[in-house]
C-alpha positions in Angstrom: 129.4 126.8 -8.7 130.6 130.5 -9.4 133.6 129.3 -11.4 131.4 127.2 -13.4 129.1 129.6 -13.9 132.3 132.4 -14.7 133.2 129.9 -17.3 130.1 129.6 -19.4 130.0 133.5 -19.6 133.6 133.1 -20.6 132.6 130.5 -23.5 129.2 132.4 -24.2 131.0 135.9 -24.8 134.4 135.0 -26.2 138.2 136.1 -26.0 137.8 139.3 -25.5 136.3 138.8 -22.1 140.1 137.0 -20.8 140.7 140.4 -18.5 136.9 140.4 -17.2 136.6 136.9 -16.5 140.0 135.4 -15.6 139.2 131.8 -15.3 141.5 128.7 -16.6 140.0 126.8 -18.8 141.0 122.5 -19.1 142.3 121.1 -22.5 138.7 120.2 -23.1 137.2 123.9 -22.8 140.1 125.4 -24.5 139.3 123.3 -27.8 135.5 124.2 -27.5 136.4 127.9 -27.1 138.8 128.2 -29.9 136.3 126.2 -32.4 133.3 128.8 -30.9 136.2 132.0 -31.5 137.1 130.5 -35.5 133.4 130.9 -36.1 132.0 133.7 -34.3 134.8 135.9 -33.8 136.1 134.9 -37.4 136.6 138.8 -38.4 138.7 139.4 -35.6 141.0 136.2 -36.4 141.0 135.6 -39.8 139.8 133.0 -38.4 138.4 130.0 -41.0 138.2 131.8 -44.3 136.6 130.0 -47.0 140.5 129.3 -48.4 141.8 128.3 -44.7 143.1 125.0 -44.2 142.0 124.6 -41.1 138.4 124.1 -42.4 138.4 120.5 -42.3 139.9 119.6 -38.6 137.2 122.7 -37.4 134.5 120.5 -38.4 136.1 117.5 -37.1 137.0 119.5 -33.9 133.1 120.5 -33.9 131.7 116.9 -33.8 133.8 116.0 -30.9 133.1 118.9 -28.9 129.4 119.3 -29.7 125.9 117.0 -30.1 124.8 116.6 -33.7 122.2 118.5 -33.1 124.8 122.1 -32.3 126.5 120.8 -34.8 124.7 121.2 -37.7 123.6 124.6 -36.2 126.7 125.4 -36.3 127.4 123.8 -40.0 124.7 126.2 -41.0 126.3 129.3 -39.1 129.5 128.6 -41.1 128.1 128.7 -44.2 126.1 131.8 -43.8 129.3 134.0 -41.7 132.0 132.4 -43.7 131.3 131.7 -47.1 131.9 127.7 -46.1 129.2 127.6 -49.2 132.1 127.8 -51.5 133.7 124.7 -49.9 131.0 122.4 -50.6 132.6 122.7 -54.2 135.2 120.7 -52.0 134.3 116.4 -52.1 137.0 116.3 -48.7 135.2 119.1 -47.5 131.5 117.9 -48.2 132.3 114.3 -46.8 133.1 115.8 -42.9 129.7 117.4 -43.1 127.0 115.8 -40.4 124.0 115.8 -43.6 120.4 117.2 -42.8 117.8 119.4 -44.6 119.4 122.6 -44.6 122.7 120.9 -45.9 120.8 119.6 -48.8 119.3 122.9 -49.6 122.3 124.6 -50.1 123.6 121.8 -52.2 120.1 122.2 -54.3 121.1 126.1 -54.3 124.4 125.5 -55.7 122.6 123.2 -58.1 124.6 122.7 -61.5 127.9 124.7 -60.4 128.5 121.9 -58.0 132.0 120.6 -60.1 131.9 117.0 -61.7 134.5 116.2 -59.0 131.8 116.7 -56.2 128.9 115.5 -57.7 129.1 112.0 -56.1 129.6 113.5 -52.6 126.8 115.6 -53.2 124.8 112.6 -54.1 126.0 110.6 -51.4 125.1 113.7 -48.9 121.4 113.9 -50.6 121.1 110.0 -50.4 121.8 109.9 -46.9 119.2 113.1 -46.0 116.7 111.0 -48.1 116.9 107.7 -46.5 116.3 109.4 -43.4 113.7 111.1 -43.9 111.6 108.6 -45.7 112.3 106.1 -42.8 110.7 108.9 -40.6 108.2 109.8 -42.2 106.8 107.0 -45.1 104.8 105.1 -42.2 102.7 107.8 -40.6 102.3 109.5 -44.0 101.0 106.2 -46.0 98.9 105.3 -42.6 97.2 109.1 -42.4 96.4 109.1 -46.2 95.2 105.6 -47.1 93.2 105.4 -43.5 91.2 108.6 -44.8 90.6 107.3 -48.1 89.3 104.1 -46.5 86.5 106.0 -44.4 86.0 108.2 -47.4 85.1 105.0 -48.9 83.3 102.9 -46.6 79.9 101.7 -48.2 76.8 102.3 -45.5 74.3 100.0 -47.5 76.8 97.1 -48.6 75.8 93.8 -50.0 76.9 90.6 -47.8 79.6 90.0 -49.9 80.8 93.7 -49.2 80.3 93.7 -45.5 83.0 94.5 -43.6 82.2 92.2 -40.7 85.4 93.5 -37.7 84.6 97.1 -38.7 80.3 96.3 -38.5 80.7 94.2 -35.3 82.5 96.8 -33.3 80.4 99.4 -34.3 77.6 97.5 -33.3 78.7 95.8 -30.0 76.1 98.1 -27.9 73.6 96.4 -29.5 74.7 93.2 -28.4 71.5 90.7 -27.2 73.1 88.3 -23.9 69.5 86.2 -23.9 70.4 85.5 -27.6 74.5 85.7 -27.0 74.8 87.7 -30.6 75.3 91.2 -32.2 72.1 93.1 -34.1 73.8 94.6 -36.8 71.4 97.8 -37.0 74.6 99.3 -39.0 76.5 97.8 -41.9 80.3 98.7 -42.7 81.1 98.1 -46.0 84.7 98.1 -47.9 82.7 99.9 -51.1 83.9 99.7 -54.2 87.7 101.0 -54.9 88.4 102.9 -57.4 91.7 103.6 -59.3 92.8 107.2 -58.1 90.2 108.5 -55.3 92.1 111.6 -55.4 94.2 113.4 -57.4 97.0 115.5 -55.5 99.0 118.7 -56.6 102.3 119.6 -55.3 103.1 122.8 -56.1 106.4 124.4 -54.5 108.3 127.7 -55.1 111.8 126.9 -55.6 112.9 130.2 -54.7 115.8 130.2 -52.3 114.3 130.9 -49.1 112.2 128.2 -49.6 114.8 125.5 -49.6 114.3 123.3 -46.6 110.1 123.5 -47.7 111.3 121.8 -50.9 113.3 118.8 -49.7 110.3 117.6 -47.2 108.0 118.5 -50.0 109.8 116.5 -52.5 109.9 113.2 -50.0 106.2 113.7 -49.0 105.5 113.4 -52.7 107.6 110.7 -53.0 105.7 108.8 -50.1 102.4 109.8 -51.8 103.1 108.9 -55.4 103.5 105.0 -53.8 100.2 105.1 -52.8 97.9 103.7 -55.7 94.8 105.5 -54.4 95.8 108.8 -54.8 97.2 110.4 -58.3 100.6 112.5 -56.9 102.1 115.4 -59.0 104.8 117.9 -58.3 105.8 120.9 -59.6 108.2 123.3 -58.8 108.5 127.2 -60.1 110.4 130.2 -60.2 109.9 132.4 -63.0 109.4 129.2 -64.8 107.2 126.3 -64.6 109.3 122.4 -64.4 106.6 119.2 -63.6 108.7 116.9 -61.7 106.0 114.3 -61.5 108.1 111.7 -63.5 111.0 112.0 -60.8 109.0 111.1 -57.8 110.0 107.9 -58.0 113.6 108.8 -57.2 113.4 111.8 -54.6 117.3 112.0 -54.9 116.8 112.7 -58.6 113.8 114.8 -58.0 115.8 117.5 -55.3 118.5 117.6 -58.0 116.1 118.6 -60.7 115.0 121.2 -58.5 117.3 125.0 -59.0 116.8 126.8 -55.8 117.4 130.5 -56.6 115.7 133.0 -58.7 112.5 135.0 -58.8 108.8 134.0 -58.5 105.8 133.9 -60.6 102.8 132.5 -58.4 100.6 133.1 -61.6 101.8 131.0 -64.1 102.5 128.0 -61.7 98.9 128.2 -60.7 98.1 128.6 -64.7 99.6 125.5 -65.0 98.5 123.4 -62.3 94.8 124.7 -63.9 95.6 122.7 -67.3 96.4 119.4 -65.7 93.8 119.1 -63.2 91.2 117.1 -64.7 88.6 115.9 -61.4 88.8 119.9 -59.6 86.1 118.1 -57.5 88.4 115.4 -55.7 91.9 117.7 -56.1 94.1 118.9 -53.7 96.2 121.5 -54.0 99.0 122.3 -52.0 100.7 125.8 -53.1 104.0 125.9 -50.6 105.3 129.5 -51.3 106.1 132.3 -49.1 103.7 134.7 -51.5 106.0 136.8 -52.7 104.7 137.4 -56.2 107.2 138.3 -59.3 104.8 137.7 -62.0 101.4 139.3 -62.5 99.6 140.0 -59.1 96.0 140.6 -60.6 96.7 137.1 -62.6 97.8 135.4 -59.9 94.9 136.5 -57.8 92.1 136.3 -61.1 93.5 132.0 -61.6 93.5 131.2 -57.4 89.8 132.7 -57.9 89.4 130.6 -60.1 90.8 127.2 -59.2 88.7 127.9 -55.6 85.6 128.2 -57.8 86.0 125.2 -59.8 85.9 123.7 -56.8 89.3 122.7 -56.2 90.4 122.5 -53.0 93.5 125.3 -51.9 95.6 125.1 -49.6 98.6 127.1 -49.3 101.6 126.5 -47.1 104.0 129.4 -46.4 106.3 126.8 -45.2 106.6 123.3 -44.9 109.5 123.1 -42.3 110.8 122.3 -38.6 110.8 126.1 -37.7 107.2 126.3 -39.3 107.3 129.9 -39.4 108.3 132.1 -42.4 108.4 135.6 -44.0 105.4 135.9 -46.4 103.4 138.2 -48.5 100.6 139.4 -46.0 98.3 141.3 -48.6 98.2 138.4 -50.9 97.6 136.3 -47.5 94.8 138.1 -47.1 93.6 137.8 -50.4 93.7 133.9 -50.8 91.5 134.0 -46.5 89.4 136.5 -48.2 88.6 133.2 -51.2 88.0 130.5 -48.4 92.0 129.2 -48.9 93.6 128.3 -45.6 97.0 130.4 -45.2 99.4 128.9 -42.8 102.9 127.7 -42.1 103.0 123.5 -41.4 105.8 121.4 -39.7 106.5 118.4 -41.2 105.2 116.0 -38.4 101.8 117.6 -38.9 101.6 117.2 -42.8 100.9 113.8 -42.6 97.3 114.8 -40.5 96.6 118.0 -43.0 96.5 115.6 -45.9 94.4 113.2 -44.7 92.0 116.1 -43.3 92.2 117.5 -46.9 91.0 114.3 -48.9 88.3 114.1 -45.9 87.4 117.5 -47.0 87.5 118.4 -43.3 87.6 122.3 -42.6 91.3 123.0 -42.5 91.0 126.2 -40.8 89.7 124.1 -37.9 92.2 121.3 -38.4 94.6 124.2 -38.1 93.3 126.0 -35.2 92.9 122.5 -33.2 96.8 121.9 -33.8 97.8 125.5 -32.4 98.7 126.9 -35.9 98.4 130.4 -36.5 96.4 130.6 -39.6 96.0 133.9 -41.5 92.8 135.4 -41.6 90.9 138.4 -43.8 
């Protein structure tokens, strides 16, 4: 048990412990150690340099040693510590990568100096994130959404051709009459009449670059929600400019490689935008995923949320829409957008299904919020 023990420490801490902790390692431990040491003891080494060519058998080495799930930790460690970012310019390179959400983001960052000879990889790589992610998360999504707008919808005084007889008897089972053997329908469910677009939904995401992984689950939620007829679905994405991506939805693989990650931010004119193509404030939603740092004009920004909120659209901004659900944001403009009635808070992915059905319910979504254990920001 002590030598175990010894050897974790060994692993944990590195080489440079061999004299403190003299312990032998097998074949097996040696091989996770020196793929641990190439990474994060790289500036003692040389270790694997963005030119190395030991690059690609490190990430081979890495899958056999590790779960997926260290693995693409440990993808994402590379990156950041050793300039690996530079060989996703590499197809050979890019095809031994385990793909998820943060992968994709930094192919989004690289955007158009990705060369033509990677491009296909790339898309392959962004295909494969994609197809996960919608088999994840299509389902709960489409059931949340169009099970809201059905109860939004439901018609309390329905003619008999309207009734919705399985929904009216179970609602009125306690009335149920044993002399007679039969249900008194005191209360009537009806379908209601449908209508083309219930709702009308705005996407609107800062593509700056800490905001990457926020914009790929973005981009396949509004993919999911542009299939469903009921709702109208738009997306667009800003930096110091303004790009509607509502055409792309459609394809989410095109839409994350129209998207540039980088650059600065300007809140104002996104939300200037979003104003001129909202045409029912009453039944939109607006979701404004951005961290808050504002590079435009603050008193703008501030003057058009303001307004939006009293048109009566309903705001909602995310500060990130990710697994860590948790981000570095603005806190003054935070404040601001509690101080107007908008709900400030950072939402996981599994969870934005729920918010938007409590949104088109026009349910409070500081409560939602606060019944999910989410810190929301408050004046």
């Amino acid at each position: 048990m002590q030598e175990e023990l010894e050897k974790r420490w060994r692993l944990i801490l590195g080489g440079q412990t061999r004299q403190e902790l003299d312990v032998v390692l097998t074949k097996q431990e040696t091989g996770i150690d020196n793929t641990l040491e190439a990474l994060y003891n790289s500036d003692r080494k040389g270790g694997l340099g963005p030119s190395s060519p030991n690059v690609s058998r490190w990430l081979g080495d890495i899958r056999e040693y590790f779960p997926q799930t260290v693995v693409k930790v440990m993808q994402q460690d590379a990156i950041k510590r050793i300039n690996l970012t530079s060989m996703l310019n590499e197809p050979e390179i890019l095809g031994t990568l385990i793909p998820d959400v943060h992968l994709v983001a930094n192919l989004m960052t690289l955007g158009r100096a990705i060369p033509q000879k990677t491009k296909a990889t790339a898309r392959l790589v962004v295909q494969k994130v994609v197809d996960e992610l919608m088999q994840k998360l299509m389902t709960p999504t489409q059931q949340a959404i169009i099970g809201s707008l059905n109860r939004s919808a439901r018609n309390r005084r329905p003619k008999h051709n309207e009734i919705n007889w399985a929904e009216t008897i179970k609602r009125n089972l306690k009335h149920y009459q044993p002399e007679y053997k039969t249900v008194i329908p005191e209360i009537r469910i009806g379908y209601g009449r449908k209508r083309k677009s219930m709702k009308d939904i705005v996407l609107c995401l800062d593509q700056s670059g800490s905001m990457g992984t926020s914009v790929v689950y973005s981009g396949i939620f509004g993919a999911v929600m542009a299939s469903i007829p009921a709702i109208n679905t738009k997306m667009v994405v800003f930096d110091t400019e303004v790009a509607d991506l509502t055409e792309e939805l459609h394809d989410p693989v095109d839409l994350l490689f129209g998207v540039q990650l980088g650059g600065g931010t300007d809140i104002n004119k996104a939300l200037t935008y979003c104003a001129q193509i909202i045409t029912k404030p009453l039944d939109t939603v607006l979701i404004l995923i951005t961290d808050l740092y504002e590079g435009g004009n603050l008193e703008a920004m501030k003057n058009m949320a303001a307004q939006l909120v009293n048109n009566g659209v309903q705001l909602i901004t995310l500060l990130a829409l990710n697994d860590d659900g948790s981000t570095a944001f603005d806190h003054h403009n935070a404040e601001f957008l509690s101080s107007l009635g908008v709900p400030v808070f950072a939402c996981t992915p599994d969870l934005f299904p729920e918010l938007m059905a409590a949104a088109l319910n026009k349910q409070d979504i500081n409560q939602w919020a606060g019944d999910h254990d989410i810190k929301v920001h408050a004046k």
